[in-house]
VEXDREN-2710 file (C-alpha; in Angstrom, 1 decimal):
% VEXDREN-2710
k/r/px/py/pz
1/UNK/95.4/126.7/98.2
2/UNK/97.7/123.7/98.8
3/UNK/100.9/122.4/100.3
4/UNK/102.4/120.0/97.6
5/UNK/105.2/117.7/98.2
6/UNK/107.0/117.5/95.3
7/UNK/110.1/115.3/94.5
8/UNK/112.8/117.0/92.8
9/UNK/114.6/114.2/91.9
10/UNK/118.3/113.2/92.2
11/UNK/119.8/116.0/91.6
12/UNK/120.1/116.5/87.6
13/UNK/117.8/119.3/87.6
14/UNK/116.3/118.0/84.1
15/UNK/114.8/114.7/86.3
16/UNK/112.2/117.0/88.3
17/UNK/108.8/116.0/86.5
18/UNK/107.0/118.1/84.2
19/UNK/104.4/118.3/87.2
20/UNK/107.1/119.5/89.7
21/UNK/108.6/121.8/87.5
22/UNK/105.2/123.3/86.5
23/UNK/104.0/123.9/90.3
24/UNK/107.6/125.3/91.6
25/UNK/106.6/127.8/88.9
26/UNK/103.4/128.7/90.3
27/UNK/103.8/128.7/94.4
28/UNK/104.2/131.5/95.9
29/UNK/106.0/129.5/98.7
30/UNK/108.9/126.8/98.4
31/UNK/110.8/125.2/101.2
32/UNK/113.1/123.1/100.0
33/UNK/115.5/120.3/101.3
34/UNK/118.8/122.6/101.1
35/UNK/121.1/120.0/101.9
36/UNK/120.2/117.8/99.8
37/UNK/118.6/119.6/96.8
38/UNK/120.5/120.9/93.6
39/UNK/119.8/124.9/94.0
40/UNK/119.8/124.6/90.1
41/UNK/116.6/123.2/90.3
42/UNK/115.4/126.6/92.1
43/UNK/115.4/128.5/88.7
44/UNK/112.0/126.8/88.3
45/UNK/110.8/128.7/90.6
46/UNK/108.3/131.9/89.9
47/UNK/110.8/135.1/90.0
48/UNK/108.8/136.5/92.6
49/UNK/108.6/133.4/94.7
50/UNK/109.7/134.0/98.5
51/UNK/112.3/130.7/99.5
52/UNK/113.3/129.5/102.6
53/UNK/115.9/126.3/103.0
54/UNK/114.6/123.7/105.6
55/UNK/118.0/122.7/107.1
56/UNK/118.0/124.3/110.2
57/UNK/114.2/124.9/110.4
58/UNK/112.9/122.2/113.1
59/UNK/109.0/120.4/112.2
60/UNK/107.2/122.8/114.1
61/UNK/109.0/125.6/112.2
62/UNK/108.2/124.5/108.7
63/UNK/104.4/124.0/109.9
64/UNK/104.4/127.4/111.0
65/UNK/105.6/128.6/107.7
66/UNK/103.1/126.2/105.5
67/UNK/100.4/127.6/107.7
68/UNK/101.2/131.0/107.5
69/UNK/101.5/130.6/103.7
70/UNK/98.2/129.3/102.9
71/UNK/96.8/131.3/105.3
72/UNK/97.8/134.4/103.0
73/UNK/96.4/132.5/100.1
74/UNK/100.0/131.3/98.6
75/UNK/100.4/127.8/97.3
76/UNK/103.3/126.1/98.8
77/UNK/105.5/123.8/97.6
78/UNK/107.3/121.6/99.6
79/UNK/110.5/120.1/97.6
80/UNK/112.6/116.9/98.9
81/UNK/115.2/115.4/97.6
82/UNK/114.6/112.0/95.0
83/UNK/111.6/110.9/95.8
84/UNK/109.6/112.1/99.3
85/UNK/107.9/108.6/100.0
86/UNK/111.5/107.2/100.6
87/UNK/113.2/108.2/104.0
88/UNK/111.5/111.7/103.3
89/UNK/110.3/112.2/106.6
90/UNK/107.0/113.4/105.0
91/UNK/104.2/111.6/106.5
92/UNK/104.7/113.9/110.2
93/UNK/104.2/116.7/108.2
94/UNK/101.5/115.4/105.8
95/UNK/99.4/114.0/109.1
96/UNK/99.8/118.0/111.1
97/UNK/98.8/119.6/107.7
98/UNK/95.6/116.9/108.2
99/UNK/95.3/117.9/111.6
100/UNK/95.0/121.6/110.6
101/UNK/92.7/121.4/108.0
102/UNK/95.0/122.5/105.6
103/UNK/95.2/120.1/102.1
104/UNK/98.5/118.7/100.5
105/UNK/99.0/116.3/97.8
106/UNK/102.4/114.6/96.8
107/UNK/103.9/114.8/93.6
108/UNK/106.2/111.6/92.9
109/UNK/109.8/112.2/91.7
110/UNK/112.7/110.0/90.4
111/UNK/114.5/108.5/92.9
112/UNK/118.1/108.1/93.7
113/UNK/118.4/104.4/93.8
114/UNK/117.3/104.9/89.9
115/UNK/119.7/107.1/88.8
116/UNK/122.2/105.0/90.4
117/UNK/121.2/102.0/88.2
118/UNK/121.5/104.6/85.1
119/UNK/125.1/105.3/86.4
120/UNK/125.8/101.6/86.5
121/UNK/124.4/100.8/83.5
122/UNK/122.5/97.6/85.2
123/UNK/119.6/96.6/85.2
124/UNK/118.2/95.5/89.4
125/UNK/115.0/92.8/88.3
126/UNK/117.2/90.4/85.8
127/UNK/115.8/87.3/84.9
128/UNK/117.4/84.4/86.4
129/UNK/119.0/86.3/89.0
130/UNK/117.1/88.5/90.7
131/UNK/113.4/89.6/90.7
132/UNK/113.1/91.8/94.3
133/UNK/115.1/94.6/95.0
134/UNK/116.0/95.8/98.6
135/UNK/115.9/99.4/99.4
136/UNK/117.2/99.9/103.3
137/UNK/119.2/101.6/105.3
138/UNK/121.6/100.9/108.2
139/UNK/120.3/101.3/112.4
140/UNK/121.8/104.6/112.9
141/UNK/120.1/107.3/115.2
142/UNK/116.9/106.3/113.8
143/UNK/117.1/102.5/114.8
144/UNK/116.4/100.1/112.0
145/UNK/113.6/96.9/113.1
146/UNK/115.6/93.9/114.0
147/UNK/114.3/91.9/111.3
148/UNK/115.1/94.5/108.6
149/UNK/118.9/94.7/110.0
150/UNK/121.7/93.8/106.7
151/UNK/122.3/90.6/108.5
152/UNK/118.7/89.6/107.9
153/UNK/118.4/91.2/104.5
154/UNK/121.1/89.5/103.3
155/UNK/119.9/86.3/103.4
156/UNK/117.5/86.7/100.4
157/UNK/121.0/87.9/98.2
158/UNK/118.3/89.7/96.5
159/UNK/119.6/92.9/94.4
160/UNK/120.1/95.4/97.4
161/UNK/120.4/99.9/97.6
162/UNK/121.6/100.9/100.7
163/UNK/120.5/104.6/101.5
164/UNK/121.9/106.5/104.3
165/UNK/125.2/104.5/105.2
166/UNK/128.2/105.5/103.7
167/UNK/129.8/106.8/106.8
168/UNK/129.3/103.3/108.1
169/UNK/130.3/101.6/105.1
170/UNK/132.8/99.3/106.2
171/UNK/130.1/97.6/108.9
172/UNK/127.6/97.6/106.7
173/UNK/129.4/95.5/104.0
174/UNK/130.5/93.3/106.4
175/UNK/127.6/92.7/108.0
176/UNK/125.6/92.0/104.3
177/UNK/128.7/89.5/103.3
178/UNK/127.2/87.0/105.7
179/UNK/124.7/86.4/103.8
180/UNK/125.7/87.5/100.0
181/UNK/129.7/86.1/100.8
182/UNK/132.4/88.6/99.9
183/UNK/132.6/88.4/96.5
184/UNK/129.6/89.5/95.5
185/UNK/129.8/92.1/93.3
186/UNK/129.2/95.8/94.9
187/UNK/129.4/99.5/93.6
188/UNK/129.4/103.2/95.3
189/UNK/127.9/105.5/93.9
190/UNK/128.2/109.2/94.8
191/UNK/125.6/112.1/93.7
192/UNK/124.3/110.1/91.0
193/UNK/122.9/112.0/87.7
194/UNK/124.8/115.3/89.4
195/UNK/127.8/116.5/87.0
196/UNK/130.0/115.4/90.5
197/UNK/129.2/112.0/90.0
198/UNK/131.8/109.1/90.6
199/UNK/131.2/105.3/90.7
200/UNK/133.6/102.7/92.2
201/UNK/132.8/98.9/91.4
202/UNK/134.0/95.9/93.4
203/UNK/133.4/93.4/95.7
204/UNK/131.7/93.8/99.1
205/UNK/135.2/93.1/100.4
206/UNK/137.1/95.6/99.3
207/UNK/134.5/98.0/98.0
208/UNK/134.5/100.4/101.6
209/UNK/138.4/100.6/101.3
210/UNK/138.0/101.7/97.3
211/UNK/135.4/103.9/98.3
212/UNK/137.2/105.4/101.0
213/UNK/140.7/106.0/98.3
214/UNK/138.1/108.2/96.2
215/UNK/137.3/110.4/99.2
216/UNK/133.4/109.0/98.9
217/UNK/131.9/109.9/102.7
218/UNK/128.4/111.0/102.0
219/UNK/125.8/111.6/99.8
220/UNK/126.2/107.8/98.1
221/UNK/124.6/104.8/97.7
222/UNK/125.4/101.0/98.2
223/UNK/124.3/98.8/95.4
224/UNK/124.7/95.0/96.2
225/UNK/124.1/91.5/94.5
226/UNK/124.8/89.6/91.0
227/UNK/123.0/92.0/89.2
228/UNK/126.3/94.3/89.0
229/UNK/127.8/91.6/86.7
230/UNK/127.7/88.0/85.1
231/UNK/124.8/86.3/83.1
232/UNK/121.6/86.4/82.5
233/UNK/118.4/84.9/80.7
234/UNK/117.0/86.6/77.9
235/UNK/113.6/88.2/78.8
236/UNK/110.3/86.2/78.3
237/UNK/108.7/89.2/77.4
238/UNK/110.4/89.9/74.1
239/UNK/111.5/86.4/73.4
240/UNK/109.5/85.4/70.3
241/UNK/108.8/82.3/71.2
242/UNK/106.8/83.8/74.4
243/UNK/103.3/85.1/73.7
244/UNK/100.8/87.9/75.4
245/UNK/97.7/89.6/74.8
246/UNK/100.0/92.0/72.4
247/UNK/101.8/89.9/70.2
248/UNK/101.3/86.1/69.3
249/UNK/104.3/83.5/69.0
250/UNK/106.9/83.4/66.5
251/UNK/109.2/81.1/65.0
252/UNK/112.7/81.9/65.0
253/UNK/112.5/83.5/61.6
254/UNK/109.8/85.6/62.6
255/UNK/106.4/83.5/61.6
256/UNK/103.5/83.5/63.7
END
């Protein structure tokens, strides 16, 4: 038997992978993220499958319960929110299940910061403007290295998701204009790819105040940088002119 980590995804319960959805319908065991998760996403789950929500259980507790599980010979499934590599809080667990003998593997899942990009309709590597995206989050309880703080970041005006922040919004946009300057286009976006959704464009000076008139103080992301709007150049990659090991060059009327 196992412990799996599996990522449900966003939040749209259709984004759990086929993988996911296939082993929450075999464990005998899931402890899932309850804050966070869509409990739609629990009617994968075998009918005779025993539950338990995580958000008041402490580290030790869920341990006890993976332990106990496998122990009796049930498979476990272990379900955060998005994607667990990404502020997951998975590796303490996945390093006491290695301590204990007990094996675990981690199912990927679709991550937030992509299903904000859907909502958007942009596009975070464009060519011309950006090739890196950011993913952070601002120094809060759990401090933040001083050379990863938004001030820093922002100096590479690279296309930017902020996780975790959007009861500090209003800092945290100020602190990132130093580097990307106020106008740089911004967008909120609040339980993306769930039917709640809602998305508020504008500039990272006046994007915490819009955020704040839709009643957005949790559960949303910060996208940042000139990917939100403005030109582009085409992509090499489908440009006929460009060749690869797939597909030779063309002329404009489609002659190699």
């Amino acid at each position: 038997m196992k412990v799996y980590f599996v990522g449900a995804g966003p939040g749209d319960p259709e984004l759990i992978t086929v993988k996911g959805r296939r082993l929450l319908g075999e464990a005998g065991v899931v402890i899932y993220a309850g804050s966070l998760i869509n409990p739609e996403i629990l009617q994968y789950a075998a009918p005779g499958a025993t539950c338990y929500d995580s958000a008041s259980l402490t580290l030790e507790e869920v341990l006890t319960l993976m332990q106990q599980s496998i122990t009796r010979g049930e498979m476990v499934v272990r379900l955060h929110t998005g994607d667990p590599s990404l502020y997951g809080a998975i590796q303490e667990q996945m390093d006491a299940l290695a301590r204990l003998g007990i094996p675990f593997e981690v199912v990927p899942g679709v991550s937030s910061f992509a299903a904000a990009a859907a909502a958007v309709e942009r596009e975070f590597t464009l060519p011309g403007v950006s090739q890196t995206l950011i993913l952070t989050r601002r120094g809060g309880r759990t401090p933040v290295p001083a050379q990863e703080s938004l001030p820093e970041l922002s100096r590479h005006r690279a296309s930017l998701c902020l996780f975790l922040s959007s009861q500090s919004l209003a800092t945290a946009t100020a602190e990132l204009a130093g580097g990307y300057g106020v106008e740089t286009p911004a967008a909120v976006v609040y339980k993306a790819s769930w039917p709640e959704k809602k998305v508020v464009r504008g500039t990272l000076g006046d994007i915490a105040s819009l955020a704040q008139a839709a009643g957005i103080e949790r559960t949303a992301l910060l996208l940042v940088g000139d990917f939100l709007a403005g030109g582009y150049e085409r992509s090499r990659l489908y440009d006929p002119a460009f060749s690869h090991g797939y597909r030779g060059a063309k002329d404009n009327h489609g002659q190699g």
